[in-house]
C-alpha positions in Angstrom: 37.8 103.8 -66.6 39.3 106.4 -64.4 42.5 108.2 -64.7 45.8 108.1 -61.4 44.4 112.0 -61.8 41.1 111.3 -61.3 41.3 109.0 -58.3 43.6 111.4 -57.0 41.1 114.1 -56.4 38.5 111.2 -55.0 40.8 110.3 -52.6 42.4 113.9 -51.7 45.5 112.7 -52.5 48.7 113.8 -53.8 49.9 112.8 -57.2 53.5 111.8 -58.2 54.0 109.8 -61.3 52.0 109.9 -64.2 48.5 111.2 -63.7 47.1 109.7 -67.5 47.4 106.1 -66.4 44.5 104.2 -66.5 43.0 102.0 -63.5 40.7 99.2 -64.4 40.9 97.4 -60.9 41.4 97.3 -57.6 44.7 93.9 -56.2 46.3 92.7 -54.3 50.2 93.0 -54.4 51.1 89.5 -54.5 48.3 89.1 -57.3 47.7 92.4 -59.1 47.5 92.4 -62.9 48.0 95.3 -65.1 45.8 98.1 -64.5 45.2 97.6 -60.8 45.5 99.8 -58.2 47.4 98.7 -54.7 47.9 99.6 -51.3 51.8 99.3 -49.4 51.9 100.3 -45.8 55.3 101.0 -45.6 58.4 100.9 -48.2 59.2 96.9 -47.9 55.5 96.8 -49.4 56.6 99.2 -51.6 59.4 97.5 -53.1 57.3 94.2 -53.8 54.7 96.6 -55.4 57.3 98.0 -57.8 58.5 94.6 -58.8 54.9 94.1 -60.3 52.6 95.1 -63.1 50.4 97.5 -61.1 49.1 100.9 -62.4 49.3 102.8 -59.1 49.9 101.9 -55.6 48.1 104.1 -52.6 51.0 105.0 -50.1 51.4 107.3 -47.0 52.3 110.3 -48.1 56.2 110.0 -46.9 57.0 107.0 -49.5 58.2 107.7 -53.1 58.7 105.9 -55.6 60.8 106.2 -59.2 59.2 103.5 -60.5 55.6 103.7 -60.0 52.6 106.2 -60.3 51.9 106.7 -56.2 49.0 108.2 -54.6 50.3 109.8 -51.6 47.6 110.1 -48.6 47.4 110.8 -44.7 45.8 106.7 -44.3 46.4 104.3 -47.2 44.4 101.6 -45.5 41.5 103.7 -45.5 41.9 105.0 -48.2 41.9 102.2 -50.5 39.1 100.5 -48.6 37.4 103.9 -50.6 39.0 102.4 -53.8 37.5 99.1 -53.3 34.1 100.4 -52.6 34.5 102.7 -55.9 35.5 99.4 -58.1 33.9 96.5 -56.7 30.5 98.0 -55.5 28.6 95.0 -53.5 25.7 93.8 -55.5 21.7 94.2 -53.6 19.1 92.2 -55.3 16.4 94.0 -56.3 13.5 95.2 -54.5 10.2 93.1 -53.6 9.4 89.7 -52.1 10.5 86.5 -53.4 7.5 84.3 -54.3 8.6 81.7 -52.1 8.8 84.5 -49.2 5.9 83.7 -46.4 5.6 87.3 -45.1 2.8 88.5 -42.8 0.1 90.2 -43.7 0.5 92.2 -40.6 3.9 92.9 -41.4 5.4 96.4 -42.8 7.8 95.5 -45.6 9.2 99.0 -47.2 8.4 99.1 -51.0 12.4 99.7 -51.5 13.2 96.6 -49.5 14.3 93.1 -50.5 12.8 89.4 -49.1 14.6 86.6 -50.1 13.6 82.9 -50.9 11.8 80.9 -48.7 12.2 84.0 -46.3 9.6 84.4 -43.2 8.4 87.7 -41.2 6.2 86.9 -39.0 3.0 89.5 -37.4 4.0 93.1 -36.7 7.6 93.1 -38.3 9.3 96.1 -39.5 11.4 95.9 -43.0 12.7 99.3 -43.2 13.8 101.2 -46.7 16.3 99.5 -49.1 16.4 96.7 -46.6 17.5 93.5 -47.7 16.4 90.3 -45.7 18.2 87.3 -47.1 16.9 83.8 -48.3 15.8 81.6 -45.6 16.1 84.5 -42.9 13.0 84.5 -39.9 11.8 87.7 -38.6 9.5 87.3 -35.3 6.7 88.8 -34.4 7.4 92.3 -33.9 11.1 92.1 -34.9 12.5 95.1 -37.0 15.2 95.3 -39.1 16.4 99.4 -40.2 16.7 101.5 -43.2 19.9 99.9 -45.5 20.2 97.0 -43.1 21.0 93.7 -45.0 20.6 90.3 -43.9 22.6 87.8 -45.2 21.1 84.1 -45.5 19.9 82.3 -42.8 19.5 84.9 -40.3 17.4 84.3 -37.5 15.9 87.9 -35.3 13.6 86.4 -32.5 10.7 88.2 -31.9 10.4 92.1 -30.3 14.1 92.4 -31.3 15.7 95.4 -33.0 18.2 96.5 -35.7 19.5 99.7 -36.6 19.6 101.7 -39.8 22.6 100.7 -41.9 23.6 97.6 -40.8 25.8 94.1 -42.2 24.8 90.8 -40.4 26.0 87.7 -41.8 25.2 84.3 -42.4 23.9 82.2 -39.5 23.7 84.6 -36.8 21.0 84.5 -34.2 19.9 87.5 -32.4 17.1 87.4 -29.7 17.7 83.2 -28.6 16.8 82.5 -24.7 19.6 83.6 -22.3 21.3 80.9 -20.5 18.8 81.4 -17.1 18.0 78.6 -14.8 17.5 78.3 -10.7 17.5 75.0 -9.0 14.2 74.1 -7.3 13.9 71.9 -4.0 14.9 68.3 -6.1 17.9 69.7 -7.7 16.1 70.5 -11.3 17.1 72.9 -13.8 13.6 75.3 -13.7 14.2 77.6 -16.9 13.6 81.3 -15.7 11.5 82.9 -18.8 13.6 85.1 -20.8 11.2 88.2 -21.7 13.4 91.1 -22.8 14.8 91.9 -26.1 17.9 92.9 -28.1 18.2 96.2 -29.4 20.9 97.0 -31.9 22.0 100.5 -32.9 22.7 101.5 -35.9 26.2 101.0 -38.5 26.7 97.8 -36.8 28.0 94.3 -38.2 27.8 90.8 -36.6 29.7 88.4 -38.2 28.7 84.9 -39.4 27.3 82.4 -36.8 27.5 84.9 -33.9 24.7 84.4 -31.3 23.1 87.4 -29.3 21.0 86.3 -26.2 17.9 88.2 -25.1 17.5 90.0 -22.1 16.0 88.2 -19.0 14.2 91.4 -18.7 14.9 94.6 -20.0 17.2 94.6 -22.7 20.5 93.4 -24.5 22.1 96.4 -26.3 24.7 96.7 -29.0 25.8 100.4 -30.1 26.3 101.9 -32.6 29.2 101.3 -34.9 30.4 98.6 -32.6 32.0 95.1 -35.0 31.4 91.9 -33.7 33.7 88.8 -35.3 32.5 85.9 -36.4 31.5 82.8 -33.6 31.2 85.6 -30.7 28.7 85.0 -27.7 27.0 87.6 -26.0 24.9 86.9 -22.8 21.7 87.7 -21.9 21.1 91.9 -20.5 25.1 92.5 -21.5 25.3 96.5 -22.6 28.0 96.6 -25.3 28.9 100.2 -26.2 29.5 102.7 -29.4 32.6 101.9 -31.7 33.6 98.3 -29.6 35.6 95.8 -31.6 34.8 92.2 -30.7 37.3 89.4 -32.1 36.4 85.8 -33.6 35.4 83.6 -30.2 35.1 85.6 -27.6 32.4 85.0 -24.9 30.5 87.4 -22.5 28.6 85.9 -20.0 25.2 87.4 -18.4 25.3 91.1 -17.9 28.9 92.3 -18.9 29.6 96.1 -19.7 31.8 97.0 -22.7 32.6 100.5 -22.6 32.8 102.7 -25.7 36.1 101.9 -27.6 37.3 98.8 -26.0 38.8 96.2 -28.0 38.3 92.2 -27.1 40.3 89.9 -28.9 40.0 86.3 -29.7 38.9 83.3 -27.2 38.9 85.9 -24.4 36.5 85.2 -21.7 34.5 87.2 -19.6 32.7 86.3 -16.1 29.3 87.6 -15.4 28.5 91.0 -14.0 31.8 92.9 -14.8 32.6 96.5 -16.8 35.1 96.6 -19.6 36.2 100.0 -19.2 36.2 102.7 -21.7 39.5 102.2 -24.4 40.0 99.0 -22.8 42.3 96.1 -24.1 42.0 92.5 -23.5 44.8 90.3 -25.6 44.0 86.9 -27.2 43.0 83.8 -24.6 42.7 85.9 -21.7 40.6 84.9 -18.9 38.6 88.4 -17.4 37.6 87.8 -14.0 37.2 91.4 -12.6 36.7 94.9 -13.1 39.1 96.4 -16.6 39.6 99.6 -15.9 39.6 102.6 -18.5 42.5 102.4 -20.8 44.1 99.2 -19.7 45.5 96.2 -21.5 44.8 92.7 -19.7 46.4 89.8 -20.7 46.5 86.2 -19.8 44.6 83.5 -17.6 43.9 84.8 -14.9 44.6 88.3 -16.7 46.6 90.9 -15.3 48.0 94.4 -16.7 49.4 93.6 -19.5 53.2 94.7 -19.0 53.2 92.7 -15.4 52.2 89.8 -17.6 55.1 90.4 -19.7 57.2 90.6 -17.0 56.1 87.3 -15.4 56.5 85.3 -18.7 60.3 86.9 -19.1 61.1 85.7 -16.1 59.4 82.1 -16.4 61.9 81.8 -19.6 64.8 82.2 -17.2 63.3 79.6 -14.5 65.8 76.8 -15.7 68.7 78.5 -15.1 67.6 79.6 -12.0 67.4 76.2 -10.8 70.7 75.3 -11.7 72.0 78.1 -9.8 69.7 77.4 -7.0 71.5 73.6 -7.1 74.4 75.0 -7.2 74.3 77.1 -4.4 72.9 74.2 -2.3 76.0 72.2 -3.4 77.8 74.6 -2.3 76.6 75.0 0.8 76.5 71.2 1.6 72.5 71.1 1.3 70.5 68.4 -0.2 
């Protein structure tokens, strides 16, 4: 059970309070029992942490407190995500292949890695070290999954596609299904144009649950690296989604979109085919992204526009009615109708 000192020098952080106290646990604030370390962002968190039984609480380093044993650091949020890790390390199951696993013999499963019940890996498929493919997860032929990547259950990588080393992809998500391709022939029918390319995921990336990834036409879909995808998000076929992008719960790219290093798409926004998300990029909640985002911008709305003109144009909507009534007024006034 480490000491406030001792997670002190894990975390770099200064000490104020009493450095022998023990901490058996990482809490909440609302919830924490005695013993447990917490996080406050600012001093109103604070105050609610010092009202509880809490052993220390992690704090930027301008708070004090006379009350509590603080650890004072530059990012607190970050800091006790490092505390959580150190206390509450997640679980991998062993190494080897469940009996109830179907795996290729033409398949290369690393000796370090994990197959789960009732998992598949089909010909040619690559399970790289300390991998862990989950129960009921399907591997196609030729499929790879990289070193420390874990697969949560039912987890579906369509053939030829790729994951980097180090990745989280949770349950339900489908990486490599058919992009949405189709061309009308001379009667008006739907003919399905093949869909022969790949996905290619770099590495330190996480998808979250139920998110589907379409396959390239040709060529390939690419995710890079260190990029977060929510939960329920839909990427279109030969879409190039750059390093360290942040993709909220419901958001939908169609065919070949560009997200630019950095940018940030939150929830239920929409995006057209064919169109760059530039670099740094914004795009608020529900917004509807017909065009071009250039570097650095924040869009908002349906159609979206710059973000403060939106502002604008929804402050002055608010002041519509009284508008009107002066409008009436005027006409009144002026003997109109």
């Amino acid at each position: 059970m480490p000491t406030a000192r001792e997670l002190a020098t894990f975390l770099q952080a200064d000490l104020a309070g009493d450095p022998e106290v023990d901490v058996r646990d990482v809490g909440a604030i609302d919830s924490a029992k005695a013993g447990d370390a917490v996080f406050a962002l600012d001093a109103k968190y604070l105050a609610l942490a010092e009202q509880g039984p809490a052993a220390v609480v992690v704090v930027p380093r301008a708070l004090s407190s006379a009350h509590k044993t603080l650890l004072r650091v530059d990012d607190a949020r970050l800091s006790f995500a490092r505390l959580v890790e150190k206390f509450r390390p997640v679980e991998r199951p062993l190494p080897g292949i469940h009996a109830t696993a179907v795996v290729s013999r033409e398949a290369r499963v690393a000796k370090t890695a994990s197959v789960g019940a009732f998992a598949v890996v089909e010909a040619g498929a690559e399970v790289g070290e300390r991998a862990v493919v989950g129960p009921h997860c399907v591997l196609g032929a030729r499929a790879a999954v990289g070193d420390d990547t874990v697969l949560a259950a039912n987890v579906t990588i369509y053939r030829e596609c790729r994951l980097g080393a180090r990745c989280l992809v949770h349950a339900g998500v489908v990486v490599g299904s058919d992009g949405f391709g189709f061309t009308p022939d001379a009667k008006g029918n739907h003919v399905k144009v093949p869909q022969v390319g790949n996905v290619v995921v770099g590495d330190d990336v996480e998808i979250g649950a139920n998110t589907t990834i379409d396959r390239a036409t040709l060529g390939s879909t690419t995710i890079g690296d260190g990029t977060k995808l929510d939960n329920l998000v839909q990427v279109g076929h030969n879409c190039r989604i750059g390093k360290r992008v942040i993709v909220a719960s419901q958001v939908g790219l169609s065919g070949s979109v560009t997200v630019c290093d950095g940018a940030i798409l939150l929830g239920q926004s929409g995006y057209a085919g064919h169109l760059t998300i530039g670099e740094r990029a914004i795009v608020m909640p529900q917004s509807g992204i017909s065009g071009d985002v250039p570097p650095g911008t924040a869009m908002f709305g349906s159609p979206a526009v710059p973000r403060m003109e939106r502002e604008r144009i929804w402050l002055a909507s608010r002041k519509l009615p009284e508008l009107l009534k002066r409008v009436k007024a005027l006409e009144k006034k002026l003997g109109g109708e």
